[in-house]
C-alpha positions in Angstrom: -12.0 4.5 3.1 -14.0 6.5 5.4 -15.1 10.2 4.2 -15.7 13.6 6.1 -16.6 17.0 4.9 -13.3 18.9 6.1 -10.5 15.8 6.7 -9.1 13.9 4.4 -8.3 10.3 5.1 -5.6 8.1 2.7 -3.6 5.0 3.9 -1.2 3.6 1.0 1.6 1.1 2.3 0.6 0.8 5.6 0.8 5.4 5.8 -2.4 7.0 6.5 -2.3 10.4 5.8 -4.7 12.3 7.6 -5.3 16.0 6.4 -7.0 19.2 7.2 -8.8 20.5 4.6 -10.3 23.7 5.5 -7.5 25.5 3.6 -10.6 29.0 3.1 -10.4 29.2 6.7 -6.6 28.3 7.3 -7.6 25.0 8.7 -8.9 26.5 11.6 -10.3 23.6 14.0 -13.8 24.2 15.0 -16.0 21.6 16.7 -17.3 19.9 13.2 -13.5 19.9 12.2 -12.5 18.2 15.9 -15.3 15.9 15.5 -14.1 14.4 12.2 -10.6 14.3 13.4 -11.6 12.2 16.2 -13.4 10.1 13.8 -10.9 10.0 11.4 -7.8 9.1 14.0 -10.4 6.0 15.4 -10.4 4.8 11.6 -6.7 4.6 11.2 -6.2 3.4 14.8 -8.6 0.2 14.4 -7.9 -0.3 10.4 -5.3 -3.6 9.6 -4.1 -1.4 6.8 -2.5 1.3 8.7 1.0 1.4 10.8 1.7 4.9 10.8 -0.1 8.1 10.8 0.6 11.4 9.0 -1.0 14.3 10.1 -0.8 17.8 8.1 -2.8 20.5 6.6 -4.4 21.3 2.8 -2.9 24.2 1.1 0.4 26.1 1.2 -0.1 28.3 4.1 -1.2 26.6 7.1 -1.0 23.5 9.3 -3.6 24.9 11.4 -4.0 29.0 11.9 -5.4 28.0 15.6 -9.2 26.8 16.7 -12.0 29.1 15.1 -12.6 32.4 16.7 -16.2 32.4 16.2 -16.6 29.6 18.1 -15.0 31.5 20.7 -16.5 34.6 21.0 -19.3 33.9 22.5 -18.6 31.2 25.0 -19.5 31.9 28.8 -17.6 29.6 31.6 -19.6 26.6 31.0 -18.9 26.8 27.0 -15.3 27.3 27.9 -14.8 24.4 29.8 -16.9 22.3 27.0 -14.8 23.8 24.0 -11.5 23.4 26.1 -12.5 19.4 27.0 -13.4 19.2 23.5 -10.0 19.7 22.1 -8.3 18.3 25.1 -10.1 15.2 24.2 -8.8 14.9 20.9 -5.5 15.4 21.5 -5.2 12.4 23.9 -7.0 10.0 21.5 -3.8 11.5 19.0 -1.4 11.2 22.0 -2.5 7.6 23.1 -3.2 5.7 20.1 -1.1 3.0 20.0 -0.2 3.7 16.7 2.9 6.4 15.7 2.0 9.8 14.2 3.8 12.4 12.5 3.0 15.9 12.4 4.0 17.7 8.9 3.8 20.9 10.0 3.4 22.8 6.2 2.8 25.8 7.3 1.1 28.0 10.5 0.9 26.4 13.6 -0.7 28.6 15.9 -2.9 28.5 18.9 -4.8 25.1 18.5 -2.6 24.3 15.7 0.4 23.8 17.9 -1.3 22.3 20.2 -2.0 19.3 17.6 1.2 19.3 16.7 2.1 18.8 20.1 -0.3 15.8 20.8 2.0 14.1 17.5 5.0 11.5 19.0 7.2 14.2 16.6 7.0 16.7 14.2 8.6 17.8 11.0 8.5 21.2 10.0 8.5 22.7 6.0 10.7 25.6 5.9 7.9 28.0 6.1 6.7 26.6 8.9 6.0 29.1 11.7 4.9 28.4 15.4 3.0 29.8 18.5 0.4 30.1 21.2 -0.9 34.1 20.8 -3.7 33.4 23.4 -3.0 35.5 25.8 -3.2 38.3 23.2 -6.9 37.2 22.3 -7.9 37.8 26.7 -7.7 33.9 27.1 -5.5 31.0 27.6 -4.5 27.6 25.8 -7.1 25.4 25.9 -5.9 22.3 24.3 -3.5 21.3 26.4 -0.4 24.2 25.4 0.3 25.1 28.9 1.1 21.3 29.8 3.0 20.0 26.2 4.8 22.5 25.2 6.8 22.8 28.8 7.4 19.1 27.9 8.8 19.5 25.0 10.7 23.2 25.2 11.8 23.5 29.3 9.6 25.4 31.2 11.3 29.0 30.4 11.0 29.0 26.9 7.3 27.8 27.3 6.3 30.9 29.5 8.4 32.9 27.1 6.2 32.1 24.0 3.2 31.6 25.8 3.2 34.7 28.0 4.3 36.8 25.3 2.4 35.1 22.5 5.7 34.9 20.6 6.0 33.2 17.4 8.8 31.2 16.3 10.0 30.2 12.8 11.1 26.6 12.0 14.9 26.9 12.3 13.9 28.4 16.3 11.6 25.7 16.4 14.3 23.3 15.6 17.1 24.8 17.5 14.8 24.2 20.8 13.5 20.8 20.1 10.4 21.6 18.9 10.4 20.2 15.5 13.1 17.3 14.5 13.6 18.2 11.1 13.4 20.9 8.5 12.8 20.1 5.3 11.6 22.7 1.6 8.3 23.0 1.6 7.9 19.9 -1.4 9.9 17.9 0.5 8.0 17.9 3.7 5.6 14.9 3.3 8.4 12.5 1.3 10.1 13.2 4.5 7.2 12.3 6.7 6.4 9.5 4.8 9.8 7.9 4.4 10.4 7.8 8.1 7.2 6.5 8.7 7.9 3.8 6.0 11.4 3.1 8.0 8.9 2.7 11.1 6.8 0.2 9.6 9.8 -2.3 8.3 10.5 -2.6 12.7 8.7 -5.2 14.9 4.7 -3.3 14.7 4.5 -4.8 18.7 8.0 -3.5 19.2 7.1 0.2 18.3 3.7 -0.1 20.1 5.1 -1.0 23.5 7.9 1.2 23.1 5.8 4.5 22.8 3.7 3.1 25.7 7.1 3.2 27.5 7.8 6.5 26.9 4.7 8.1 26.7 3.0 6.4 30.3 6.6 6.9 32.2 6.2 10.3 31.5 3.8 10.7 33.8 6.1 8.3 36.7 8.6 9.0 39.1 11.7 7.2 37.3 11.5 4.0 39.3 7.8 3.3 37.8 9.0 4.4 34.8 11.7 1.7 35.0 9.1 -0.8 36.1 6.9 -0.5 33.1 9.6 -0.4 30.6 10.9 -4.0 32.1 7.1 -5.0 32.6 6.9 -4.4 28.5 10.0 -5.7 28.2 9.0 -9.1 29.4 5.7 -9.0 27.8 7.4 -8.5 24.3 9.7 -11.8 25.0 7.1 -13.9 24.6 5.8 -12.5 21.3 6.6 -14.9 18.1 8.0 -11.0 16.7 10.0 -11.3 19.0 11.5 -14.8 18.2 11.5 -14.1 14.3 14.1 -10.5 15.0 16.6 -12.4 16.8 16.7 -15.7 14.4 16.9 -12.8 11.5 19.7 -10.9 12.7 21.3 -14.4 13.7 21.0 -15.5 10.3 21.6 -12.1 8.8 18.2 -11.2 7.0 15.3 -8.7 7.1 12.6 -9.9 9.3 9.3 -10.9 8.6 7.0 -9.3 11.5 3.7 -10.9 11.7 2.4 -8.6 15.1 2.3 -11.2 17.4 
């Protein structure tokens, strides 16, 4: 089990759970904190004994408060750029791994800390739970790729709306406008997380990898390449023994035994 000073890394039954712990600070993300995450997600990405990833914050109060003001401060136009790149790179390790994660959302998620969320396949939200990208309040812009997810996920309106106004949302907002998929107590949050991740795991692993390579590269296509991919995949996956073994289960009508290939 790999170790860092501010991320906390545990798989058990094929779930790695991979938390913030900088709870002082409000998990604020500074470039030691992005560095390990980066390290961390590579782990779980590469390790046989993970299938899903969990992604949340230590402590009752935030997810993550946003990225670490000091760090900030004092950045000049070549530092910006670096910081910004910095994040942005981390997020698309989160985004493109080919491995599903959840964000558990237990608490602030502002600034840099929606952001993450956002770079997650989904997101489940504790009742406390409380979003927003206040930015443009601080004299700058999101850096860690805000202006292009969150239109993606919310319609470009309600985007500018939060992000020119620096709004903050609580989580039944957030899950009225598709921001978060569920709302759950605040103890309930990771059982939740966990328990559709566990659901995850019991489907074809090649099935669920080539699936979110559907969605998330057609995103980026004009439907017709879109369509291609998904019935380039959909070939692909025909010839897997996975595959083979779902079909002869639901013939026969019993669970499948997925062996990933």
């Amino acid at each position: 089990m790999p170790e860092f000073e501010h991320v906390l890394w545990d798989a058990v039954d094929g779930v790695c759970t991979i938390t913030i712990n900088r709870p002082d600070r409000l998990n604020a993300l500074d470039t030691s904190v992005i560095e390990e995450l980066g390290g961390a997600f590579e782990e779980a990405f590469v390790s046989d004994e993970v299938g899903v990833l969990v992604l949340t914050g230590a402590g009752s109060k935030a997810f993550v408060a946003g990225a670490d003001i000091g760090m900030l401060a004092e950045q000049g136009v070549l530092e910006g750029k670096e910081n910004s790149l910095l994040g942005q790179d981390l997020l698309e390790l989160i985004e493109d791994g080919f491995k599903p994660v959840i964000a558990a959302v237990n608490g602030f998620a502002l600034g840099g800390g929606l952001e993450l969320a956002l770079a997650c396949d989904f997101r489940y939200a504790s009742s406390s739970a409380s979003f927003g990208l206040p930015e443009v309040g601080l004299g700058i812009i999101p850096g860690y790729g805000g202006t292009q997810r969150l239109p993606r996920t919310v319609g470009i309106g309600y985007a500018l709306e939060m992000i020119l106004s620096g709004k903050r949302i609580d989580a039944a907002e957030a899950l009225r406008v598709g921001l978060v998929n569920r709302v759950t107590e605040p103890d309930e949050l990771l059982d939740e997380a966990r328990a559709t991740a566990q659901a995850i795991l019991e489907k074809g692993p090649l099935a669920v990898r080539f699936a979110k390579e559907a969605v998330r590269r057609g995103l980026g296509m004009s439907l017709k390449d879109g369509l291609e991919l998904e019935a380039d995949l959909f070939g692909m996956i025909s010839s897997t023994k996975d595959m083979k073994e779902g079909m002869q289960a639901f013939l026969e009508k019993r669970k499948p035994d997925f062996v990933g290939e």
